[in-house]
ZANU-883285 format. One record per residue (C-alpha): residue number from 1; z, x, y. Coordinates in Angstrom, 2 decimals. Layout:
residues N
+-----+---------+---------+---------+
| num |      c3 |      c1 |      c2 |
+-----+---------+---------+---------+
| NUM |       Z |       X |       Y |
...
+-----+---------+---------+---------+
//
This chain:
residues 219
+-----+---------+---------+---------+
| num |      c3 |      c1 |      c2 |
+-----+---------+---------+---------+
|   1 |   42.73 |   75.48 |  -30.30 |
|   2 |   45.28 |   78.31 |  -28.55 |
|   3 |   42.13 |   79.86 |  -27.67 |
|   4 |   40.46 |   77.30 |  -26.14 |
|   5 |   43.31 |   76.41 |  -24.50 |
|   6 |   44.53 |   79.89 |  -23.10 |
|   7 |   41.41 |   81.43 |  -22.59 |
|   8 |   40.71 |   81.02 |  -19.41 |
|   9 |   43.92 |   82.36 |  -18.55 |
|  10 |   44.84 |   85.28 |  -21.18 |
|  11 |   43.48 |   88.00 |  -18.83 |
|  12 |   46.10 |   86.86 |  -15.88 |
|  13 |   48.94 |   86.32 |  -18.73 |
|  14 |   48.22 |   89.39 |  -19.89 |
|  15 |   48.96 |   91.31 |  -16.85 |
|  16 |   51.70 |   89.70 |  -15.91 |
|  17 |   53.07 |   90.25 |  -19.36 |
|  18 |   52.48 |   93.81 |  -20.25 |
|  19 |   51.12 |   95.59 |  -17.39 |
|  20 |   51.60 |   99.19 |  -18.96 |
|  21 |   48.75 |   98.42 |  -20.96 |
|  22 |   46.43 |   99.02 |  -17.51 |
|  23 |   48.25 |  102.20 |  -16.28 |
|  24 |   46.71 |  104.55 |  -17.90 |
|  25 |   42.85 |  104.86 |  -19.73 |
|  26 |   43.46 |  102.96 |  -23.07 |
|  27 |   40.18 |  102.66 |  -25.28 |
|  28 |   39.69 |   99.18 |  -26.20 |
|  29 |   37.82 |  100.08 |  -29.46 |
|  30 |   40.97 |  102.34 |  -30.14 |
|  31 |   43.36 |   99.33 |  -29.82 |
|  32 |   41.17 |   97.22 |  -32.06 |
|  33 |   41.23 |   99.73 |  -34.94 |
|  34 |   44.68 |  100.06 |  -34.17 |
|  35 |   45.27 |   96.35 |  -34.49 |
|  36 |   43.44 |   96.53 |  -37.95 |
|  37 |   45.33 |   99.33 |  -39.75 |
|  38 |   48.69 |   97.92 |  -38.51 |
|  39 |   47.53 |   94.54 |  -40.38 |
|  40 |   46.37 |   96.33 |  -43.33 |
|  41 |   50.15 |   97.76 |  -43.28 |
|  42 |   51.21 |   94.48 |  -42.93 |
|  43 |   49.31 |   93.01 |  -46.24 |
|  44 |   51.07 |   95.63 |  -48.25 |
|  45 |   54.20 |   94.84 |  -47.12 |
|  46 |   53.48 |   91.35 |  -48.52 |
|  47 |   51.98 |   93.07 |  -51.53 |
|  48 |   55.36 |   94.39 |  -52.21 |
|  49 |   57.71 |   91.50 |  -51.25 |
|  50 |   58.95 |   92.63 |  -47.71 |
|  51 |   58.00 |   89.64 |  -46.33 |
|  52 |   59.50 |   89.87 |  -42.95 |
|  53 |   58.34 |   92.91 |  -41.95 |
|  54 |   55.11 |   91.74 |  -43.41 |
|  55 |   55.33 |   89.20 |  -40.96 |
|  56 |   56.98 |   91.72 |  -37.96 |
|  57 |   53.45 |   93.43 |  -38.52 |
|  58 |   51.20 |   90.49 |  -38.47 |
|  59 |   52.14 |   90.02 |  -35.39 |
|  60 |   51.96 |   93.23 |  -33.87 |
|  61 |   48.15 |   93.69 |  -35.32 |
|  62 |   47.70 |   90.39 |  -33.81 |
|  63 |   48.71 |   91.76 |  -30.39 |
|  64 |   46.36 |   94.49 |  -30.28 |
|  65 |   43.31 |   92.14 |  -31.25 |
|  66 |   44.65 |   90.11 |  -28.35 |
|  67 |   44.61 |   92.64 |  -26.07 |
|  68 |   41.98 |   95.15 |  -26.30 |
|  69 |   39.54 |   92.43 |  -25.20 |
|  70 |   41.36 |   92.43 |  -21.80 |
|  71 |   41.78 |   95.74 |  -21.34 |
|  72 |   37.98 |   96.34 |  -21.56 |
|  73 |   37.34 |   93.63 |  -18.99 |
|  74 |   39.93 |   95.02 |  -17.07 |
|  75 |   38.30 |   98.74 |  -16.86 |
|  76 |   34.92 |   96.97 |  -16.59 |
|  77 |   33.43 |   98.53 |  -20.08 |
|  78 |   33.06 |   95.55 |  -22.28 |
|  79 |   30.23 |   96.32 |  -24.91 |
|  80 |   28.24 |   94.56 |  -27.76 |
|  81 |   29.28 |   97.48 |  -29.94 |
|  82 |   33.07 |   96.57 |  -28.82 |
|  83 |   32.53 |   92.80 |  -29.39 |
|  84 |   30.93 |   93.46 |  -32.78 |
|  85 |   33.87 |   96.03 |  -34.67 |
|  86 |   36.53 |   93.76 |  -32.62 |
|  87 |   34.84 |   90.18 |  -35.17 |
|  88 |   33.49 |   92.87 |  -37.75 |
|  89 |   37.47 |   93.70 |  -38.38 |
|  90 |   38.41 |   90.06 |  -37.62 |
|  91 |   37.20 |   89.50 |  -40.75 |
|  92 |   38.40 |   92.52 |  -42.61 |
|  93 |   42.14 |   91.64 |  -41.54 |
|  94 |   41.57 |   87.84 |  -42.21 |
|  95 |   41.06 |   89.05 |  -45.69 |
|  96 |   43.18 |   91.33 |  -46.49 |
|  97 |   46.24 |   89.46 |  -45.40 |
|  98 |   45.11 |   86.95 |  -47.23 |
|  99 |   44.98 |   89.65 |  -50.45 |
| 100 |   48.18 |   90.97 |  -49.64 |
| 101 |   49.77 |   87.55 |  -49.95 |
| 102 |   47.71 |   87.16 |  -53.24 |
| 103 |   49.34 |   90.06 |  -54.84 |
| 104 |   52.73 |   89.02 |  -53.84 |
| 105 |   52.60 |   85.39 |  -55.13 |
| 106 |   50.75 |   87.00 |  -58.60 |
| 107 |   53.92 |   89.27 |  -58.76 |
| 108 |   56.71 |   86.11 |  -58.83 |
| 109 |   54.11 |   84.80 |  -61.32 |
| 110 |   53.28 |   81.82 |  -59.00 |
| 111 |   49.60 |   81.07 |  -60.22 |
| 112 |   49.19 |   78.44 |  -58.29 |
| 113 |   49.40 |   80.05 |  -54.89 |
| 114 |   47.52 |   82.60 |  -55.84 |
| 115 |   44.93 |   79.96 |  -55.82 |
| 116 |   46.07 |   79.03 |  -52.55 |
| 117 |   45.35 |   82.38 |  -51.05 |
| 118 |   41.59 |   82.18 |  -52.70 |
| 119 |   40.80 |   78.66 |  -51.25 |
| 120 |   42.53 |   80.25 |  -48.03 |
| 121 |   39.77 |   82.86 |  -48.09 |
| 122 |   36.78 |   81.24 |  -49.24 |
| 123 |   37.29 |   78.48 |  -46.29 |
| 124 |   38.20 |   81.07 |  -43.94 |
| 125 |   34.91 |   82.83 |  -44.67 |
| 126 |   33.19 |   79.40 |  -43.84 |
| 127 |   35.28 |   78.77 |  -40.82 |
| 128 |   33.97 |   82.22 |  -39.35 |
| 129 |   30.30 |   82.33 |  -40.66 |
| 130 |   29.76 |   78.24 |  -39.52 |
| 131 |   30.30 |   79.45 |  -35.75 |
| 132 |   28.61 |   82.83 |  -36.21 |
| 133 |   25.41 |   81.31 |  -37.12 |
| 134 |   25.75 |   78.25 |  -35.19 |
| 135 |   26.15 |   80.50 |  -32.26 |
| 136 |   22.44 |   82.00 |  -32.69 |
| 137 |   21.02 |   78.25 |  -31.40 |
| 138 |   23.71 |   76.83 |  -29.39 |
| 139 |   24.88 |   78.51 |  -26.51 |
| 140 |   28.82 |   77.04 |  -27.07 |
| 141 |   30.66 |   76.63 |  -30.11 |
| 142 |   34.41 |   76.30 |  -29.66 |
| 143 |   35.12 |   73.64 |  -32.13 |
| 144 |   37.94 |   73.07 |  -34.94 |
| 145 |   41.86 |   72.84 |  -34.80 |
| 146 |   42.43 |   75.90 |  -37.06 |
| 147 |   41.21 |   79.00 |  -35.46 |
| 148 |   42.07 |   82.41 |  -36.29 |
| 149 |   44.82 |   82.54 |  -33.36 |
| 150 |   46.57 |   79.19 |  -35.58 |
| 151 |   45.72 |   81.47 |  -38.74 |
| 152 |   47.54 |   84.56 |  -38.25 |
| 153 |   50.56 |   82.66 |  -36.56 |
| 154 |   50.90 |   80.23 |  -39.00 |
| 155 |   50.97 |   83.55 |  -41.54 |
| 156 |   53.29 |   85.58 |  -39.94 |
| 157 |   56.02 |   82.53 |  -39.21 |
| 158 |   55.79 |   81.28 |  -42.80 |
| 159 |   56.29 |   85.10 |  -44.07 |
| 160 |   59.11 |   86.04 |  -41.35 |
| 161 |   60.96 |   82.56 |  -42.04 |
| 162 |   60.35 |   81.86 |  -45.65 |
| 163 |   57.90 |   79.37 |  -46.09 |
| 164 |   55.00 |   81.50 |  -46.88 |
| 165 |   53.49 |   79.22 |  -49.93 |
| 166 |   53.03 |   76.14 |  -47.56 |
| 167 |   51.88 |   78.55 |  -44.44 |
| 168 |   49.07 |   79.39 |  -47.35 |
| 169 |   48.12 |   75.98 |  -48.43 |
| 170 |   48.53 |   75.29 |  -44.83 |
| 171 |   45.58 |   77.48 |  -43.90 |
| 172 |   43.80 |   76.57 |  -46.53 |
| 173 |   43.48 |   73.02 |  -46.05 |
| 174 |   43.25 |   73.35 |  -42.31 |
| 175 |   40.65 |   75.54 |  -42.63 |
| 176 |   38.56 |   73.23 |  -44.65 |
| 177 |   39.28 |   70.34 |  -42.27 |
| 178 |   38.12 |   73.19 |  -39.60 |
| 179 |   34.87 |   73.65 |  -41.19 |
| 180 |   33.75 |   70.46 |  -41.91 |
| 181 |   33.99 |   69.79 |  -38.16 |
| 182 |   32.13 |   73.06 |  -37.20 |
| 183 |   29.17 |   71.41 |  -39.72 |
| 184 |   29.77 |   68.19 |  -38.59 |
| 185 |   29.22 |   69.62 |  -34.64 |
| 186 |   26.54 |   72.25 |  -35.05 |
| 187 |   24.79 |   69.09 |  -37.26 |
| 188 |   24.82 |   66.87 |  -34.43 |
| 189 |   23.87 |   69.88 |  -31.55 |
| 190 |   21.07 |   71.14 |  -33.69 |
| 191 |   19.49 |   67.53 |  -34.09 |
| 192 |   19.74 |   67.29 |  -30.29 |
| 193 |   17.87 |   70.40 |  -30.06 |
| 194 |   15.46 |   69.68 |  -32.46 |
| 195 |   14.43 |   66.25 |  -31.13 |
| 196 |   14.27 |   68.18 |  -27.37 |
| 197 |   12.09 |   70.29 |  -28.98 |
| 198 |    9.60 |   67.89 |  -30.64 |
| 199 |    9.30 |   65.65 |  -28.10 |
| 200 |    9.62 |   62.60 |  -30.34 |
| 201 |   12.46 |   60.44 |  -29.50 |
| 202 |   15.80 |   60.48 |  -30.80 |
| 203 |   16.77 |   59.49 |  -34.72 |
| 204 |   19.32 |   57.43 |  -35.37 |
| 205 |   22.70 |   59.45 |  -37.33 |
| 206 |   22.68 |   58.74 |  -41.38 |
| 207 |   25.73 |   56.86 |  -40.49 |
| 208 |   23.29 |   54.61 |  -38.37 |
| 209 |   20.87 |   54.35 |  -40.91 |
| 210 |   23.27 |   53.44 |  -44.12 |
| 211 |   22.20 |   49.63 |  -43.76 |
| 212 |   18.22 |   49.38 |  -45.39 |
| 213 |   15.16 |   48.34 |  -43.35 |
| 214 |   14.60 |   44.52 |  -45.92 |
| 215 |   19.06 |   44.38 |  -45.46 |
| 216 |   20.88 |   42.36 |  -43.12 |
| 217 |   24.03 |   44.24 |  -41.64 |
| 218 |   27.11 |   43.39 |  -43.25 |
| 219 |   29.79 |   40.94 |  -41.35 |
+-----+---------+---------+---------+
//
């Protein structure tokens, strides 16, 4: 939702906002891997209990992953190696935030969130994969109201201003909801396609078809 929503204009924002980041010859890959061990630093501070700077560094990995996309459009040296470690290590911090936040709630003996944090990452794995393989046959696939900007913001305020257990469950639940639509869309797109490609005229949705050929429709 941010994303799709500030997209279009992130690269403007971003210089505007922090225009040292263009003075010089930063590598983007550098500020990706950069972004990724200062979130791993930030899931062992939530191992440990220091939740706010746990949540101080969430955000700070967060801005390099924001940024080193723009800086490689703005030096003109965007690559599909680039695009690939910058989702590869998506997923890598995704997770172990995710662990680090484990550990912590299995330390104050709280069972249940610990539960939390592994529907959290099971749906979070869904949420990512669902558009990763949808994206091989559609040519779009910005759908769902908890993306991984919502994710790691959601994280870091709940650890920074105390309300990490429902920031978990939070994520969890919305990531679900999140995936469902992704399979609802790509369900719906890839029918489309399929009929287009068949020639044979369109089918009507299982919603369409609930009522039996020998019933009449209910009043």
């Amino acid at each position: 939702m941010i994303k799709s929503t500030v997209g279009q204009n992130l690269d403007a924002l971003i210089h505007r906002l922090f225009p040292f980041l263009f003075w010089g010859r930063l590598d983007p890959n550098t500020l990706t891997v950069t972004g990724a061990l200062v979130s791993t630093g930030a899931a062992a501070a939530l191992a440990m209990g220091s939740l706010v700077l746990g949540g101080i560094l969430i955000l700070v990995g967060g801005f390099f992953d924001l940024t080193d996309g723009v800086v490689a459009r703005h030096r003109g040296i965007s690559t599909r190696f680039g695009g690939f470690l910058d989702s590869t290590l998506d997923r890598w911090v995704d997770m172990v935030l995710m662990a680090g936040a484990s550990v912590h709630f299995a330390r104050e003996d709280a069972l249940i969130h610990v539960a939390g944090c592994g529907l959290a990452m099971a749906a979070m794995v869904l949420v990512s994969y669902s558009k990763a393989r949808a994206e091989l046959e559609l040519p779009s696939f910005e759908i769902g109201w908890m993306e991984r900007g919502e994710r790691i913001g959601l994280l870091a305020a709940g650890a920074i201003l105390g309300f990490l257990p429902w920031a978990v469950w939070a994520i969890a639940l919305g990531s679900l909801v999140t995936a469902w639509q992704r399979i609802d869309h790509a369900r719906r797109e890839m029918a489309k396609l399929d009929v287009e490609a068949s020639g044979a005229p369109a089918q009507p949705a299982a919603s369409e078809t609930a009522v039996g050929v020998d019933q009449e429709p209910a009043t």
